[in-house]
Every structure is written in structure tokens, then in C-alpha cells.
C-alpha positions in Angstrom: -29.7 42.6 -35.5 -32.8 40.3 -35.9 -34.9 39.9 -32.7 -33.7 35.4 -32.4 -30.0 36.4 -33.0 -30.3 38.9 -29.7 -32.3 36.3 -27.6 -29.8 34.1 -28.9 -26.5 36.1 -27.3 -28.5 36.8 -24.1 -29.5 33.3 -23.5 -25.7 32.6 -23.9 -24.5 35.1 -21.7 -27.1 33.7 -19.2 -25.5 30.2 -19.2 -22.1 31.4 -19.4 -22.9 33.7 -16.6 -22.4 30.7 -13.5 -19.3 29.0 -15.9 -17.9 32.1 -15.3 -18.4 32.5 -11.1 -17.3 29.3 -10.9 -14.3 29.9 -13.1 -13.2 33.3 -10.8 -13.9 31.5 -7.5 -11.8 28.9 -8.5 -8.8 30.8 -9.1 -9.9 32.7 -5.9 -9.2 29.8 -3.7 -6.1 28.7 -5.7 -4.5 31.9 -5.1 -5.5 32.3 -2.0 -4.2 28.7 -1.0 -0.6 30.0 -2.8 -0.8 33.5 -1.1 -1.2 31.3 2.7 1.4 28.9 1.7 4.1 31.0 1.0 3.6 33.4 4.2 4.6 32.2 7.4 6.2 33.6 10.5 4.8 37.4 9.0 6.9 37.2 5.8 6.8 35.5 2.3 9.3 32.3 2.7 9.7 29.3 0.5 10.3 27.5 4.4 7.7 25.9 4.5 8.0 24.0 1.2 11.1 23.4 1.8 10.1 21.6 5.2 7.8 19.4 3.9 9.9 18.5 0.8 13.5 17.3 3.0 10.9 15.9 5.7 11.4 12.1 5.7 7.7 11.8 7.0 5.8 14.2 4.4 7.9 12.6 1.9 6.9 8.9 2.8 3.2 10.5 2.5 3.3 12.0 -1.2 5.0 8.9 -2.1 2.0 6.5 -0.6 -1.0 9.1 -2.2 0.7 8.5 -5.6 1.3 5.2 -5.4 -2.1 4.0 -4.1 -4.1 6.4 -6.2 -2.2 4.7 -9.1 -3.2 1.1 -7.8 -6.5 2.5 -6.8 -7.2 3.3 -10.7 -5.5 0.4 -12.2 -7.7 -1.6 -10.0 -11.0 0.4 -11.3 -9.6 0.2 -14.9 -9.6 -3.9 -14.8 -12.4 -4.2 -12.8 -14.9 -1.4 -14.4 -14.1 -2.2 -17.9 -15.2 -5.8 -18.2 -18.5 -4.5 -16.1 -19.0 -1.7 -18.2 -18.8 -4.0 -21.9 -21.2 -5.9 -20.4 -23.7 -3.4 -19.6 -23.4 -2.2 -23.1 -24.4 -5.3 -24.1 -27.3 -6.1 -22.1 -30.6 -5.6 -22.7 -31.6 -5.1 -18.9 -28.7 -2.1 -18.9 -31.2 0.1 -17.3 -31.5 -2.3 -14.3 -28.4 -2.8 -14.0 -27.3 0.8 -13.7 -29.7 1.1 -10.7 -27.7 -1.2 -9.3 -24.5 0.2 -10.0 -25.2 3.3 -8.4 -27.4 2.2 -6.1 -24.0 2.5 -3.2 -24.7 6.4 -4.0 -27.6 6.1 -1.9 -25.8 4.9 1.2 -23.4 7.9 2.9 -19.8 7.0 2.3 -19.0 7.3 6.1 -21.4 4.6 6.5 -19.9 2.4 3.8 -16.8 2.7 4.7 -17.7 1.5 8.3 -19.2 -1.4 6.9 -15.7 -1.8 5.3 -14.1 -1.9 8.7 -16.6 -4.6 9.5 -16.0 -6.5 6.5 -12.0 -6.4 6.9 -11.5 -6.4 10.7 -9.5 -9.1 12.4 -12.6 -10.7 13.3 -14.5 -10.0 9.9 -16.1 -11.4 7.3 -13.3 -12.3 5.3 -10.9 -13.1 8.3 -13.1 -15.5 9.5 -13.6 -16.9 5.8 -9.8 -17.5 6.1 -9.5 -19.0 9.3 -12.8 -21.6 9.1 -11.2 -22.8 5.6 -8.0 -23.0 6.8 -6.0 -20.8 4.6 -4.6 -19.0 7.5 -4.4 -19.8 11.0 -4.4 -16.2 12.0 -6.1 -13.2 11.2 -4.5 -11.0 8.1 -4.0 -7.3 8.9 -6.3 -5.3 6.0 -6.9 -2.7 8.2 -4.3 0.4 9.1 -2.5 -0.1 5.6 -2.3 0.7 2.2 -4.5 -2.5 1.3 -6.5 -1.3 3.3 -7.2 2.2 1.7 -7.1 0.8 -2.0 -10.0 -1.5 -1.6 -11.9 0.7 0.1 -11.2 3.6 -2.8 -11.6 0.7 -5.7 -15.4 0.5 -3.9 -16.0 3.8 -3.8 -14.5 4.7 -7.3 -15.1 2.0 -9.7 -18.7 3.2 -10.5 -17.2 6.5 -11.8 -14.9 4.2 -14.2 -17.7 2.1 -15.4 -19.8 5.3 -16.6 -16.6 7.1 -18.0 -16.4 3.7 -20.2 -19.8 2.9 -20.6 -20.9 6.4 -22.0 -18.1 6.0 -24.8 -19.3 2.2 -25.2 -22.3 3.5 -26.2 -21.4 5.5 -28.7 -19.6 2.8 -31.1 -21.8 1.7 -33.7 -22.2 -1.9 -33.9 -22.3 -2.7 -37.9 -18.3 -1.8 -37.4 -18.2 -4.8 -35.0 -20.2 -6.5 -37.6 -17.9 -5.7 -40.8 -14.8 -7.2 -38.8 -16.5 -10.5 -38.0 -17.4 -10.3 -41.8 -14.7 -10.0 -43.0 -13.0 -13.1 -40.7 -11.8 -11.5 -37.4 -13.3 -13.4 -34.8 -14.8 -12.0 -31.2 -11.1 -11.5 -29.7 -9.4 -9.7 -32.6 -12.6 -7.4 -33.3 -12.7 -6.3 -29.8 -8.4 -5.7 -29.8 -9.0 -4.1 -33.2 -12.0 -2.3 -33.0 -13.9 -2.0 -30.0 -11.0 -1.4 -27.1 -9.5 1.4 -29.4 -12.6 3.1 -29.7 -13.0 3.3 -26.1 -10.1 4.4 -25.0 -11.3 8.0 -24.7 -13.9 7.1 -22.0 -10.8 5.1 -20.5 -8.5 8.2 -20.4 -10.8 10.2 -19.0 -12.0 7.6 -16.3 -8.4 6.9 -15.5 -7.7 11.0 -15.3 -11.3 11.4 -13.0 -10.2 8.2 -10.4 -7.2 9.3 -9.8 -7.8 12.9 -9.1 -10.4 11.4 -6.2 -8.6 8.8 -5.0 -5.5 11.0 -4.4 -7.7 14.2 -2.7 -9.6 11.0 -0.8 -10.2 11.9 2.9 -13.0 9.9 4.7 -11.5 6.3 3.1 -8.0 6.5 3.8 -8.6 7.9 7.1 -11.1 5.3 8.5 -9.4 2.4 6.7 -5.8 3.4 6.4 -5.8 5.3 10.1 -3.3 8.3 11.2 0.1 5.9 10.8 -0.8 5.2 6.8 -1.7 8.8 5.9 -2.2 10.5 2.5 -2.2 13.8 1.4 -5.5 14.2 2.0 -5.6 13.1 5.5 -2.6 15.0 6.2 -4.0 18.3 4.9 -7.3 17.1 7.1 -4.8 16.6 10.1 -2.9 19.8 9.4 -6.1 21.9 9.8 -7.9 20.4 12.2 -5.7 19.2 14.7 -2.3 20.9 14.2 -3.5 24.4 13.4 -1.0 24.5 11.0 -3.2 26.6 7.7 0.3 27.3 5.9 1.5 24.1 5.8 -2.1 22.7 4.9 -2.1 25.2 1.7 1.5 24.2 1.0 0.5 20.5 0.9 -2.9 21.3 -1.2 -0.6 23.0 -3.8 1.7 20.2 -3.6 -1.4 17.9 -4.1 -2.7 20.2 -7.0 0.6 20.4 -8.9 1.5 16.6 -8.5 -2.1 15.3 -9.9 -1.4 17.9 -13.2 2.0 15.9 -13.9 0.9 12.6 -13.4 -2.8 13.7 -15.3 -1.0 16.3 -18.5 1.1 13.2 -19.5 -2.3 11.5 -20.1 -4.5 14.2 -21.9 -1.8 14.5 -24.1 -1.4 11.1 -25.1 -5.3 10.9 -24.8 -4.7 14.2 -27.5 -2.3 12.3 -29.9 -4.9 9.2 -30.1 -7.6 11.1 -30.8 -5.6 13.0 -33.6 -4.7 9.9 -35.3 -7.8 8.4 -35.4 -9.1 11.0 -36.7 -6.3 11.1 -39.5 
């Protein structure tokens, strides 16, 4: 064995080394979560599943996470695509970015607050409404699913512009230039060329929104309130005000095993595009 091939191994082990504490804690937790879900009233039972799942109430709750993290990344799909062709485009991309993520700076409790402010009944936009006569009372945004998805759409639309933008990047421009060559015009090279080329930063924007906005705590629980709750606030509320860790793990399980369905679907079909455009 030379002396670089030795160096080489150890200097691998060394950075596999924290992949691989991160790896066993994670299934720590995860196990431990399944182990406190399953045991309640001193004995392994599936009653507690089986509460939440025939409760009217927990049922109403999975159904709103699902549905508003869906909006919620829609929402950042349309919105941080268009923002992130332009910043590949620019020439002042580097400014831009600062301001992109210069909302990072600011603590999300404190954005979110400025949320309330902005959507209260007597907000900003409320009281855009009412002096231009559009309504002649204020619109509820707060305590509801609207809510919730604008404030997540805020918080989460960044993350979709750099998923995008870093695949953006990447596509070299002559192929843009050989389908205006050879007669495509501006609409039919981006349809043909440029939106299926991104579609891997999409996919995995789409996957990394979702599995925030549904795990979401401080958003949906300033902006959505107690009445509105998601899984995430429940879990919160199932902790820290109910006591109740079994039924907190059940519901993080729950959580974990209803992002994988709605996020497998998608890495495979992510899996399938990226075999045939290879092919």
C-alpha cells in the first residue's frame, strides 16, 4: 500500500466519520419516537393510533397540514421559478442574492409578527381594501389556512428559488442558442429546452418545501392560531401543554410516514426523468 492511497482511506474515514453519527442518531430518535408511540398505559398498544386515526379532530388536522403544505409549494413553485430564471439571467445575480436571502437575517418569530401586522384587521392590506373601496369591512387573513400559506410561501420561497437557480445554472447556454438557430423562438426554446432541464432543481425544491412547510411550527401557530392547527402545532401542543409524549410521537410518525408518500411518488418520477434524458 503506497503512503497517498493510506492518507487517502483515512482522510475518508475522517469525513465519513460525522455522516455516520448523524446517520445512527437519526435512527436513534426514529426508533425511539416508534418505541414511545406504541407504549401507553404500561403496555405496547396500537390505541393510540388508532385514536388519533377515528378522531374527527386529528383527522380534520392531517388533512389541513397536507393540503396547505401542497398550496404552500405550489405557491413557491410559481412564484420562485420566474424569480429564479431571472437571476440566472442577470448580470447583478450576486446582488440580487443578498437580497433574496437577506429575510435570513431577521428571526422568523419576528417576521412572522410583522406578518400579523401586515394582515390584521386593521393592517396594511385591510386598510388598503377599505380606503379603495374594495371592501367595506375588514377580510379575516388571520386564524386560517390563508393565513398560514402566505406566511409559509414567505418563509419558503427562497429555498425554491436556490433549488431552481443552482440547476439554472448549470444549463449551458449555446443549447438555448442552437434552438433559436434553428427557428424556435424564446417561448418554444424555454418549453423545449430550458424548463425540462430544470426540472431536477424543481423536484427537489418541490420535495425540500413541502417537507418544511408540513413540520412548520412557529408560522402556522402565530398566523393560523390553536382553532387552524397542523401537525406541527399539534405535536407542539401535545407536548407542551397536554403532557401527552405518546400521542406526540404517534403524530410525529404519522407526520414522518405521510411526507414519504406524498415525497416517494416524486423522487421516483424525478428518477424516470432523469433516466430518460439520459437515454
Amino acid at each position: 500500500m503506497t503512503p497517498g492511497t493510506g492518507q487517502s482511506r483515512a482522510a475518508r474515514l475522517f469525513l465519513l466519520a460525522p455522516q455516520a453519527i448523524l446517520v445512527v442518531v437519526f435512527f436513534a430518535c426514529i426508533s425511539a419516537l416508534v418505541w414511545k408511540s406504541f407504549y401507553s398505559g404500561g403496555q405496547l398498544s396500537f390505541g393510540t393510533y388508532a385514536d388519533i386515526l377515528t378522531r374527527e379532530t386529528y383527522q380534520r388536522v392531517m388533512i389541513r397540514t397536507v393540503v396547505v403544505s401542497l398550496v404552500t409549494t405550489a405557491l413557491c413553485v410559481l412564484i420562485g421559478y420566474p424569480i429564479a430564471y431571472t437571476l440566472a439571467r442577470s448580470r447583478y445575480r450576486n446582488y440580487l442574492l443578498i437580497l433574496l436571502i437577506t429575510p435570513w437575517l431577521v428571526s422568523l418569530v419576528v417576521r412572522t409578527f410583522a406578518w400579523m401586522i401586515i394582515l390584521g384587521n386593521t393592517g396594511l392590506i385591510n386598510w388598503l381594501l377599505i380606503s379603495a373601496g374594495i371592501t367595506g369591512a375588514p377580510i379575516k387573513f388571520m386564524f386560517n389556512p390563508v393565513g398560514i400559506v402566505i406566511g409559509l410561501v414567505h418563509v419558503f420561497v427562497p429555498f425554491m428559488v436556490i433549488a431552481i437557480l443552482s440547476v439554472l445554472m448549470l444549463i449551458d447556454r449555446s443549447l438555448e442558442e442552437a434552438s433559436m438557430s434553428l427557428g424556435a423562438g424564446p417561448a418554444r426554446t424555454f418549453l423545449r429546452v430550458v424548463w425540462p432541464l430544470s426540472l431536477p432543481g424543481v423536484f427537489s425544491g418541490i420535495a425540500l418545501v413541502y417537507l418544511m412547510s408540513s413540520g412548520a411550527i412557529v408560522t402556522p401557530l402565530l398566523l393560523g392560531g390553536l382553532r387552524d392547527r397542523m401537525m406541527g402545532t399539534q405535536i407542539y401542543q401535545e407536548i407542551f401543554q397536554v403532557f401527552n409524549v405518546e400521542r406526540a410521537s404517534a403524530m410525529a410518525i404519522l407526520l414522518l410516514v405521510s411526507s414519504i408518500v406524498v415525497i416517494l411518488p416524486l423522487m421516483m418520477v424525478e428518477r424516470k426523468f432523469r433516466r430518460a434524458r439520459g437515454s
